[in-house]
C-alpha positions as semicolon CSV with decimal commas, in nm:
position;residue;x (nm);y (nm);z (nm)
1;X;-0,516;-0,413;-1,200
2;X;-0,372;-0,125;-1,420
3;X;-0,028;-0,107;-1,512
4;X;0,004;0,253;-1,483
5;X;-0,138;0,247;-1,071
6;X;0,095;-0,071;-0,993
7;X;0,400;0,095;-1,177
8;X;0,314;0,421;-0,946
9;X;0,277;0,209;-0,634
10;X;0,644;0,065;-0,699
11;X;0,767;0,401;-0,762
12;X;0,580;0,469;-0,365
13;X;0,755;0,129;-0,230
14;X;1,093;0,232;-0,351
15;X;1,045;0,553;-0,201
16;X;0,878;0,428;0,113
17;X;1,093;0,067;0,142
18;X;1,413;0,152;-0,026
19;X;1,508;0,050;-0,375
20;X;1,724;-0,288;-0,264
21;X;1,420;-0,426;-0,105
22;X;1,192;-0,373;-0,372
23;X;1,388;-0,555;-0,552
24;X;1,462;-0,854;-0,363
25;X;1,083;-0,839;-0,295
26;X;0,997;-0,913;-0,688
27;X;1,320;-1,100;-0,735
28;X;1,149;-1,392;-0,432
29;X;0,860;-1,380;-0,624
30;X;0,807;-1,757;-0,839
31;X;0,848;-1,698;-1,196
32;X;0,533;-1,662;-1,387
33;X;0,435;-1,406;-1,116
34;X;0,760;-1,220;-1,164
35;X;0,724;-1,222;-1,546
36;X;0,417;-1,066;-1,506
37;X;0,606;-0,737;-1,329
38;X;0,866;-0,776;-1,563
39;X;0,691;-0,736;-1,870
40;X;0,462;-0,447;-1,702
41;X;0,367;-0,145;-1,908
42;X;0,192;0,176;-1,757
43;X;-0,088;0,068;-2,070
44;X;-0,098;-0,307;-1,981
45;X;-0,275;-0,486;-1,693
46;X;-0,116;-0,740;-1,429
47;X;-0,333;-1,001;-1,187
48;X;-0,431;-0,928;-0,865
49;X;-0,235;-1,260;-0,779
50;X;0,109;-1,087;-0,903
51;X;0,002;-0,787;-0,725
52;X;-0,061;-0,951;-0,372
53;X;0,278;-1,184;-0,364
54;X;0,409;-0,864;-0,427
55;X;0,351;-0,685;-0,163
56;X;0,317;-0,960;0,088
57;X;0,705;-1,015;-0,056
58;X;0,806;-0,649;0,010
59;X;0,619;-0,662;0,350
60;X;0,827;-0,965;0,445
61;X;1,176;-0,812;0,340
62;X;1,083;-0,487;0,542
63;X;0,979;-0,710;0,803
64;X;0,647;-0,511;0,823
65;X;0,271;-0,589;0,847
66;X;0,126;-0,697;0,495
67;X;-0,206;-0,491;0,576
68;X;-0,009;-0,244;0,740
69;X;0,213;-0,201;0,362
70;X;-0,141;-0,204;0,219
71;X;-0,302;0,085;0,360
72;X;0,050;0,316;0,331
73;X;0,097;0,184;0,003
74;X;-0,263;0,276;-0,103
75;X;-0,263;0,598;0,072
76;X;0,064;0,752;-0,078
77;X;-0,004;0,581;-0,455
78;X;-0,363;0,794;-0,415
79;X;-0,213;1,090;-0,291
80;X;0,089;1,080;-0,522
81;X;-0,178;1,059;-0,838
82;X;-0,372;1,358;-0,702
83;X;-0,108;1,596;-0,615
84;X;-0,162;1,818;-0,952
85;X;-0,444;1,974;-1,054
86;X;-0,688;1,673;-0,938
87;X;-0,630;1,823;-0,614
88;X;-0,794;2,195;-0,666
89;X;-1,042;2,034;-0,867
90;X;-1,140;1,774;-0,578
91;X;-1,140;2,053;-0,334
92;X;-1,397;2,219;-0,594
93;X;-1,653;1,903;-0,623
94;X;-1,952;1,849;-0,422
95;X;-1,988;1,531;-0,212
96;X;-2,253;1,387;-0,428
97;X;-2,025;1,467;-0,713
98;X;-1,738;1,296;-0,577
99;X;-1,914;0,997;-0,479
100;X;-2,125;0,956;-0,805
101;X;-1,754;0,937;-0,963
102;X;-1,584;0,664;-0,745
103;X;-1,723;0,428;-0,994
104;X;-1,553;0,588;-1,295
105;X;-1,198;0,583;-1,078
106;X;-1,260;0,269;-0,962
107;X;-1,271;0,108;-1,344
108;X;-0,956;0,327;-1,436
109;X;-0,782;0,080;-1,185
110;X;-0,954;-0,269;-1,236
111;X;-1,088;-0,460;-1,478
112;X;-1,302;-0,704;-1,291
113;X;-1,649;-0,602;-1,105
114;X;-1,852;-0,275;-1,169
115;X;-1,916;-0,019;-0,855
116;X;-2,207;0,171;-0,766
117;X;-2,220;0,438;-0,505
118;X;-2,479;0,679;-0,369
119;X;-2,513;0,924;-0,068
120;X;-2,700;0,796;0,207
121;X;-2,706;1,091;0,392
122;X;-2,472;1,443;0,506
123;X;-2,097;1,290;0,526
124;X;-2,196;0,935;0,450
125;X;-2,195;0,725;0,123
126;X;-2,253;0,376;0,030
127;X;-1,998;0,225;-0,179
128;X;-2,116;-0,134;-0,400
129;X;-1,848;-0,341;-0,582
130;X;-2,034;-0,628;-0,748
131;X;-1,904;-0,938;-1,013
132;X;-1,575;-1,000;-0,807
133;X;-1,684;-1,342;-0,598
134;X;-1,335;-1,410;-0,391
135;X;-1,236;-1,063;-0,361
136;X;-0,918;-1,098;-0,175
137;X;-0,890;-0,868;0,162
138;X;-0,621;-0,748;0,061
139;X;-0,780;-0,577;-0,244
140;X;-1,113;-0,461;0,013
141;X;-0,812;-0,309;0,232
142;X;-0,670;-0,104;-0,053
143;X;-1,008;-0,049;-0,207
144;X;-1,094;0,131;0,165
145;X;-0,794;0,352;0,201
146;X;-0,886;0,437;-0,175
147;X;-1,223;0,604;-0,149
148;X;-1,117;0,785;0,210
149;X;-0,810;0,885;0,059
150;X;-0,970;1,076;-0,230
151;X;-1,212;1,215;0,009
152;X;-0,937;1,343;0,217
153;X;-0,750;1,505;-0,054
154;X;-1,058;1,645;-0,166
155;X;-1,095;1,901;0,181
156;X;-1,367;1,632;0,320
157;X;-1,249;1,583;0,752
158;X;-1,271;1,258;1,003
159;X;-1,257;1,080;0,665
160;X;-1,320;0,708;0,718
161;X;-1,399;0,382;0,484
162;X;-1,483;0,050;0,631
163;X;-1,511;-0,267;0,349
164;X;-1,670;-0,585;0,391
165;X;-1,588;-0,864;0,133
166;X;-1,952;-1,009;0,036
167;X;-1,997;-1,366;-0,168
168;X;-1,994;-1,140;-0,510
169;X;-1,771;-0,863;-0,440
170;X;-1,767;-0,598;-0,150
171;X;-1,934;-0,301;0,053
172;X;-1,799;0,007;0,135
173;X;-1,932;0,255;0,420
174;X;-1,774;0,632;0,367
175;X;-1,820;0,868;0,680
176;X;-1,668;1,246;0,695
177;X;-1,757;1,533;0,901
178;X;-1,981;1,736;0,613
């Protein structure tokens, strides 16, 4: 995953978990995972195995859900990235636009798998993420409250995203009131 979205989603767990369990979070984490987050840069990339102890460490010290932490954590990292100008400019974008782009976002995050997406109708697109055999749920979870969370930000309503891991990657239903 990108450095620059996990350093942003830390900067969302301290705000969301506290500081001191962040912390104690990565410090439980075993060492060559912890390395990894230590020697982070926003330009660098970390493995989605450092990125899931993670939060299934910071779920544990809130005492929280893990897939509970996922979707907040995904939601508020998403929303926190388009609060500038993003924002206007999603409001501005047709569906087919938007859609036709969740590949290009998508690849700004990870570097495994490529996504395709099309409109299958008024309010409803078809999301594809192929090359990624073992997608963990937790990833399918985030990738989910990813694509409705950009459509919600964009002005789209009764935004929803259901993912299904598949044997070489995932599919993603998007639904909004057009």
């Amino acid at each position: 995953m990108s450095g620059a979205v996990m350093l942003d989603q830390v900067l969302v767990m301290q705000d969301l978990l506290g500081a001191d369990t962040v912390r104690r979070a990565l410090e439980s984490l075993p060492p060559p995972l912890r390395d990894e987050w230590e020697g982070l840069l926003p330009v660098s990339w970390i493995s989605v195995a450092a990125t899931a102890a993670f939060i299934e460490a910071a779920a544990r010290e809130a005492d929280r859900s893990v897939d509970d932490l996922q979707r907040e954590i995904a939601r508020l990292g998403v929303e926190r990235t388009l609060k500038t100008v993003w924002r206007i400019l999603l409001r501005l974008t047709s569906d087919g636009a938007l859609v036709k782009r969740t590949p290009m976002l998508y690849s700004k995050t990870y570097d495994r798998g490529q996504m395709s997406s099309r409109m299958t109708g008024p309010g409803q697109a078809r999301i594809e993420l192929e090359g990624w055999d073992g997608i963990p749920a937790l990833e399918v979870l985030g990738l989910a409250v990813g694509i409705e969370t950009v459509l919600r930000c964009a002005g789209r309503r009764d935004v929803a995203c259901e993912g299904q891991p598949r044997a070489n990657g995932a599919s993603f239903v998007a639904t909004w009131t057009p």
